[in-house]
C-alpha positions as CSV (number, residue, x, y, z in Angstrom):
1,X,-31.9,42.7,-20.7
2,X,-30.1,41.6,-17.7
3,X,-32.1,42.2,-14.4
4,X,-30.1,42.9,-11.1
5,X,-30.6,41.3,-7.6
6,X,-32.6,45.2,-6.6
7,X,-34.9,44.9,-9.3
8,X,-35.9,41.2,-10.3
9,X,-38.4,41.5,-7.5
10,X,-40.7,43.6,-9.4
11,X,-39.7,42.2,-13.2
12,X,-41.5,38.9,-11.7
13,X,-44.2,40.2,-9.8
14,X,-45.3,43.4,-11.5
15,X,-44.4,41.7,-15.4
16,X,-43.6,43.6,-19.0
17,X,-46.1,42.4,-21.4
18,X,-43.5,42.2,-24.0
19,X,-41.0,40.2,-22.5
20,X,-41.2,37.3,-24.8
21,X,-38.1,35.3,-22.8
22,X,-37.0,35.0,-19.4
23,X,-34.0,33.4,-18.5
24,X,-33.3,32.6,-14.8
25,X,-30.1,30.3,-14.4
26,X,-27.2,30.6,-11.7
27,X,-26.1,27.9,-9.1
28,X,-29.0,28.3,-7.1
29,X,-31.1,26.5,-8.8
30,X,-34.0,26.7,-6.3
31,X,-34.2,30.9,-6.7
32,X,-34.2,30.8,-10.1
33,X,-37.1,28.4,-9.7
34,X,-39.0,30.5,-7.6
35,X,-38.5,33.4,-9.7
36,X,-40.1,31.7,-12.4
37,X,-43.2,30.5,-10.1
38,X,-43.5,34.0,-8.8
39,X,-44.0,35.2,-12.6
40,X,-46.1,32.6,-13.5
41,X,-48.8,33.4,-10.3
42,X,-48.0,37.5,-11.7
43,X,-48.8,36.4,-15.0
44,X,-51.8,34.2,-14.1
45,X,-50.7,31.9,-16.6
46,X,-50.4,27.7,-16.2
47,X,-46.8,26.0,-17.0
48,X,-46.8,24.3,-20.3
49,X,-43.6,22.0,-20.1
50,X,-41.4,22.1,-23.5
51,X,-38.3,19.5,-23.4
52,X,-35.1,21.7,-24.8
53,X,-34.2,18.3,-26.8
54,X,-37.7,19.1,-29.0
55,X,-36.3,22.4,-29.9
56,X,-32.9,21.4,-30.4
57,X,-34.5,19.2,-33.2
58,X,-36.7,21.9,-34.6
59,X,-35.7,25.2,-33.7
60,X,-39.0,26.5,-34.7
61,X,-41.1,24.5,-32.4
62,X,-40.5,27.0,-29.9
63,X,-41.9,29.9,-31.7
64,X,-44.9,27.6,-32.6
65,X,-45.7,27.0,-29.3
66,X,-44.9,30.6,-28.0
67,X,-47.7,31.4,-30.6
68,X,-50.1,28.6,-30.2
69,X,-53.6,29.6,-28.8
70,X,-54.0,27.6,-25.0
71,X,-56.8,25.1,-25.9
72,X,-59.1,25.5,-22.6
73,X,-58.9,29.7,-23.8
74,X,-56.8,30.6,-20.4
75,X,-52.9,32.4,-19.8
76,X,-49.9,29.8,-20.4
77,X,-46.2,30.1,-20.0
78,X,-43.7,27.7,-22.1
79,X,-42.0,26.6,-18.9
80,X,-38.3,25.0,-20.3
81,X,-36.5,23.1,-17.6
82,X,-33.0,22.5,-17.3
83,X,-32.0,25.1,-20.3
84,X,-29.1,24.7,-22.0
85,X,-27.7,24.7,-25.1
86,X,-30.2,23.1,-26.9
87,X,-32.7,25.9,-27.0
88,X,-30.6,29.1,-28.0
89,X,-31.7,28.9,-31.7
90,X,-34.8,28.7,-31.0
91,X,-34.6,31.5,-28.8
92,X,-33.1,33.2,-31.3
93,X,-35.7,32.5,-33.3
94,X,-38.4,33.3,-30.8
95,X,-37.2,36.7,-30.4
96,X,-36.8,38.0,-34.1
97,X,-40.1,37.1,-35.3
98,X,-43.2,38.0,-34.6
99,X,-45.4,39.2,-31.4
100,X,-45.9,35.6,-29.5
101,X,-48.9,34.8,-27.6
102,X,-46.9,33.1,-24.4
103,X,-43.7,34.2,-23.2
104,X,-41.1,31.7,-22.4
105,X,-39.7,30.4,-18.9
106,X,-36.4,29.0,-19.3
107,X,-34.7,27.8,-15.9
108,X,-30.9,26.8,-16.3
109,X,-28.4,26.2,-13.9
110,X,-24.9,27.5,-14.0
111,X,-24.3,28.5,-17.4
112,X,-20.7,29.1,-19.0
113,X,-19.8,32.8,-18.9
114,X,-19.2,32.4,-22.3
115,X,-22.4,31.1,-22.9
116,X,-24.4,32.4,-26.2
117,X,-28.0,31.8,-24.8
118,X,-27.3,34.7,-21.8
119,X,-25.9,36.3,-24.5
120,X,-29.1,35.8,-26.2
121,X,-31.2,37.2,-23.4
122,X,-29.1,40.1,-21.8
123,X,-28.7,41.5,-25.3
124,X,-32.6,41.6,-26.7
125,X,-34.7,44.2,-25.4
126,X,-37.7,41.2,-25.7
127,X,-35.8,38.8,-23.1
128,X,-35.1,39.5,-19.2
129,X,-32.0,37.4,-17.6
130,X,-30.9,37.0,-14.2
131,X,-28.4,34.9,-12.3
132,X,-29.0,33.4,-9.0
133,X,-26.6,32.3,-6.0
134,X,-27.0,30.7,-3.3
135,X,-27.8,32.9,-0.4
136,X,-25.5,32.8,2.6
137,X,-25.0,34.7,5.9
138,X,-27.6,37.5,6.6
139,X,-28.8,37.2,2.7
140,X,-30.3,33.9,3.8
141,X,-32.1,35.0,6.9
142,X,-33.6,37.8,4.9
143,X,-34.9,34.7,2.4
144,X,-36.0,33.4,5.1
145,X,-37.9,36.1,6.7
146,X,-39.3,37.1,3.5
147,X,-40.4,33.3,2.4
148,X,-42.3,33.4,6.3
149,X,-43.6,37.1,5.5
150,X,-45.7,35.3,2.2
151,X,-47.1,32.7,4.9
152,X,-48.4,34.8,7.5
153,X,-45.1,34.3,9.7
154,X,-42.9,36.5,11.6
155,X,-39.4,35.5,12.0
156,X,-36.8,37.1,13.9
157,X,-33.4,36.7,12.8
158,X,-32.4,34.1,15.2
159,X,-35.0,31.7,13.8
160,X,-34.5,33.0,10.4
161,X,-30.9,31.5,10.4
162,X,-31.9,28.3,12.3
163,X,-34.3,27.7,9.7
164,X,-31.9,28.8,6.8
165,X,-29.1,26.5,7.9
166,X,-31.1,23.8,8.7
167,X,-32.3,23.8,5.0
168,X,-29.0,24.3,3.8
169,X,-29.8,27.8,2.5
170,X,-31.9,26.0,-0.2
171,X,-35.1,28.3,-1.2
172,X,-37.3,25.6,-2.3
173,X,-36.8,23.3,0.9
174,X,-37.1,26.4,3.1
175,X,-40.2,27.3,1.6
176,X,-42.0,24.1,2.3
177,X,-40.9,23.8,5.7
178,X,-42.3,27.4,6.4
179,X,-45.6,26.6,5.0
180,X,-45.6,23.3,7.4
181,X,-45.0,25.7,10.5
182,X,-47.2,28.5,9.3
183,X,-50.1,25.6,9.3
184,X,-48.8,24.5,12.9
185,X,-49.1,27.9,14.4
186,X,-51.7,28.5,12.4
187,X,-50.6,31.7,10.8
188,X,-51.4,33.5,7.8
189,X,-51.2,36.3,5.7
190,X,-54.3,37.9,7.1
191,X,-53.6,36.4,10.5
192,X,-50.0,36.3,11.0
193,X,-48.1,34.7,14.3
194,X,-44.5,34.6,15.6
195,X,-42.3,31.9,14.7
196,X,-40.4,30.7,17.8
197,X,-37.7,28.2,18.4
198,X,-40.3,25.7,19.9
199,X,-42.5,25.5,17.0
200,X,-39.1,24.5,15.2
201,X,-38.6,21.6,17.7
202,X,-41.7,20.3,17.4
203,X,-42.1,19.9,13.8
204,X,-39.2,21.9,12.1
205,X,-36.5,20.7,9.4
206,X,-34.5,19.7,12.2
207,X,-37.0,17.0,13.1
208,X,-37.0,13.3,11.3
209,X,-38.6,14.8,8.3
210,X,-35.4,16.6,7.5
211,X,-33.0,14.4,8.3
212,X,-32.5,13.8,4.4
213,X,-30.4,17.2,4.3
214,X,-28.0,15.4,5.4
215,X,-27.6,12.4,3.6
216,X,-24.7,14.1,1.0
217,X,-22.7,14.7,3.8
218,X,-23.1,11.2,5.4
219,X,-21.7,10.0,1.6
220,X,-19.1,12.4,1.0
221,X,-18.1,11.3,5.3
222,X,-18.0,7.9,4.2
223,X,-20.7,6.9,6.7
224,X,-22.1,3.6,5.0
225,X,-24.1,2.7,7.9
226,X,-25.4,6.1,8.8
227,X,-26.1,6.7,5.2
228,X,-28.0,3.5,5.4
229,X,-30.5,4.2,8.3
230,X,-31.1,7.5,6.8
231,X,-31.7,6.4,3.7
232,X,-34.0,3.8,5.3
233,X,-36.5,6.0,6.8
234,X,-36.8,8.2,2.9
235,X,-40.7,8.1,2.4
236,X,-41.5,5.1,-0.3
237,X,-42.3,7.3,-3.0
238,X,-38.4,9.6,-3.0
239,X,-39.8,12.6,-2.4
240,X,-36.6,14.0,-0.7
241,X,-34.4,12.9,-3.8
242,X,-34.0,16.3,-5.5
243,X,-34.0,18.5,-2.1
244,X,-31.4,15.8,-1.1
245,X,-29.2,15.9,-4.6
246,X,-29.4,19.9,-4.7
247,X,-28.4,20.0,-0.7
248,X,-25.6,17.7,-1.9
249,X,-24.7,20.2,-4.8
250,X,-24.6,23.6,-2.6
251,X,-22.3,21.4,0.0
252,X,-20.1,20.6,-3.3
253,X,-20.1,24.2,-4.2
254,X,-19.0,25.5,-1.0
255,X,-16.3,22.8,-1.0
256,X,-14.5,22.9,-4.9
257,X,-13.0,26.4,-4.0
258,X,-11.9,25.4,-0.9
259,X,-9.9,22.6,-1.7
260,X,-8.2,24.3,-4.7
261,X,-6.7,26.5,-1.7
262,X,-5.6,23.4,0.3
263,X,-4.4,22.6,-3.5
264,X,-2.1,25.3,-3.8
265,X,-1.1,25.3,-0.4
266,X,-3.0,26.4,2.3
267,X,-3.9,24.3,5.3
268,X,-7.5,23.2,5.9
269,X,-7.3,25.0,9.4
270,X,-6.2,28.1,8.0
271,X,-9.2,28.2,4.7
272,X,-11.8,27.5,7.2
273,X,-10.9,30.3,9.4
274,X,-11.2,33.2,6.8
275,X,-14.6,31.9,6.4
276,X,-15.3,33.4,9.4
277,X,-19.0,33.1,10.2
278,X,-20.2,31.9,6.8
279,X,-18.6,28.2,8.2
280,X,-21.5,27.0,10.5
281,X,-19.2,25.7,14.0
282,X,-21.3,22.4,13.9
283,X,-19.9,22.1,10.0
284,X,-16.2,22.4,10.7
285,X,-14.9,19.1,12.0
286,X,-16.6,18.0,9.0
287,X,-15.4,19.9,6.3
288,X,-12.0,19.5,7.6
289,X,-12.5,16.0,7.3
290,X,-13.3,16.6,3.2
291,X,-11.0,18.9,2.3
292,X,-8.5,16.6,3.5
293,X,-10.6,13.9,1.4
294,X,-11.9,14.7,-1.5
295,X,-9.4,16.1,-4.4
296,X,-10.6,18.6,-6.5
297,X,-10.8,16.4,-9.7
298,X,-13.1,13.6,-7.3
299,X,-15.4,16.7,-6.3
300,X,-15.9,17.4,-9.8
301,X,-16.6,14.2,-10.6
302,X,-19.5,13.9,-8.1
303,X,-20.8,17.4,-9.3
304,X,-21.6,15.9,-12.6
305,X,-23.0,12.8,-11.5
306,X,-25.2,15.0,-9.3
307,X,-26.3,17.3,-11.9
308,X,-27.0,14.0,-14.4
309,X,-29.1,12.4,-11.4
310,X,-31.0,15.2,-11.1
311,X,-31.9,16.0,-14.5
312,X,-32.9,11.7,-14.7
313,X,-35.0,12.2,-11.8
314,X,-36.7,15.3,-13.3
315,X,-37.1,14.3,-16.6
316,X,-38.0,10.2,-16.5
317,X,-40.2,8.0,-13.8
318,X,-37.5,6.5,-12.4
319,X,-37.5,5.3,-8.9
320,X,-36.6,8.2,-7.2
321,X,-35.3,6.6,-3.5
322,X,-33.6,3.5,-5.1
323,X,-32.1,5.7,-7.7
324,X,-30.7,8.1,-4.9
325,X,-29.5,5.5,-2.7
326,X,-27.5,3.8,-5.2
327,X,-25.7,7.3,-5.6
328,X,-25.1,8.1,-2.5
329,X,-23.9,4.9,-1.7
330,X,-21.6,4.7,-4.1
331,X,-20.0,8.4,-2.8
332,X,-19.4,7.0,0.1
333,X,-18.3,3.8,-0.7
334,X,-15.9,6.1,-2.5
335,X,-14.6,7.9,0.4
336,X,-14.2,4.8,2.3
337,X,-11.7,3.6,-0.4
338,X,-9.2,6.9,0.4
């Protein structure tokens, strides 16, 4: 089945104990995410991590596990993260056999229309699909206001988009820096407090520990040095890597179509003006810099290296600040070369 943007809400928090598969996939790689953390507290199950590569190699292994008794006698969710390809005959598999004891989390990110494993899951009365996109505009305050509403914080809209731009619109990163101010003001659900503007400047995402949103734009500028002190000041352990690589995505995203107008002839004044309101004014003097930049064929090119960096630094133990440095670096060693 395929579950709208109304109705998701409730498929997640309120679940059908025969949905055997969910699929959550779409650009925004952080909702989908969420979605599939908001199902797993409805479900009162814990995440048991299946690779796709295992199931690619035994399309059965999938519907073993699915079936598989949890050893400590508690709820548990195959949890399969990124989705692609690799898991859609077990899926298949999955869902034409018998009643399983877990369902199946799969989170994907943007999948192929033509893709055969949403095929899979909007088709089969057993599986739940739904894509996500990046909120924007008045969609992302209400993100907002409903991430602060969970927390015990009240948000007018005025914050709400302060908070939402300075976390790039990204859910995940949104949702950590609202649980750091609902601590400061010390707000709850049972006790909530209004979130002002001062709370924000003194300890928000707009302070030195969100400076890391920034780093993909620093690289795509061409802004060695900048890059550099920022990049300095990362915690030792990379925590900001993935926020960092998906902030870098979304800012990708937002530029591919707009360069394939300057492409076919439109002026970079002229594309950034119908954006209207969804271009943030401190943004434009630097996306007119990278659409003059970057080519369409270079932005895809750092896309994919993106996405590979980020399925590296979720899949292995590698270094994650070293490993994003040396990326980011070389974007904007890249630029510099125009």
């Amino acid at each position: 089945m395929k579950a709208s943007k109304a109705s998701i809400g409730r498929s997640v928090d309120q679940p059908d104990t025969s949905i055997r598969f969910y699929l959550f996939h779409g650009p925004d790689e952080a909702g989908s995410r969420a979605l599939g953390d908001r199902l797993l507290h409805a479900l009162g199950a814990a995440k048991f991590v299946v690779a796709g590569n295992a199931i690619k190699s035994d399309p059965a292994a999938l519907v073993d596990e699915a079936a598989a008794m949890s050893l400590f006698g508690g709820k548990r969710a195959i949890w399969i993260e990124p989705a692609t390809k690799d898991i859609e005959e077990g899926v298949a598999a999955l869902l034409a056999g018998a009643a399983s004891e877990s369902p199946t989390i799969a989170i994907a990110g943007a999948l192929p229309k033509s893709s055969a494993l949403i095929k899979i899951a909007e088709s089969a009365p057993l599986a739940l699909a739904c894509v996500s996109y990046v909120p924007e505009g008045q969609e992302a305050e209400r993100m907002v206001v409903d991430l602060g509403r969970r927390v015990g914080l009240k948000i007018s809209p005025s914050v709400a988009a302060r908070v939402a731009e300075a976390a790039a619109n990204d859910q995940a990163v949104a949702a950590r820096e609202l649980e750091k101010l609902a601590l400061f003001v010390e707000a709850s659900p049972q006790s909530p407090r209004e979130l002002s503007h001062g709370a924000i400047d003194a300890v928000g995402a707009e302070s030195s520990e969100g400076d890391f949103i920034g780093l993909g734009d620093l690289a795509l500028a061409g802004d060695l040095s900048g890059l550099a002190d920022k990049l300095a000041a990362l915690s030792p352990a990379g925590t900001e890597a993935i926020p960092a690589i998906r902030a870098l995505q979304r800012r990708l995203q937002m530029l591919a179509p707009l360069r394939a107008r300057v492409e076919r002839g439109e002026s970079p004044d002229a594309v950034m003006t119908s954006m209207g309101k969804a271009l943030f004014w401190k943004d434009k003097s630097l996306i007119g810099k990278l659409l003059v930049a970057w080519p369409s064929a270079k932005l895809a090119t750092v896309a994919e290296r993106a996405g590979a960096l980020e399925r590296a630094l979720m899949l292995s133990l590698a270094p994650e600040r070293e490993a994003l440095g040396e990326e980011l670096m070389a974007i904007a060693r890249a630029a510099r070369a125009r």
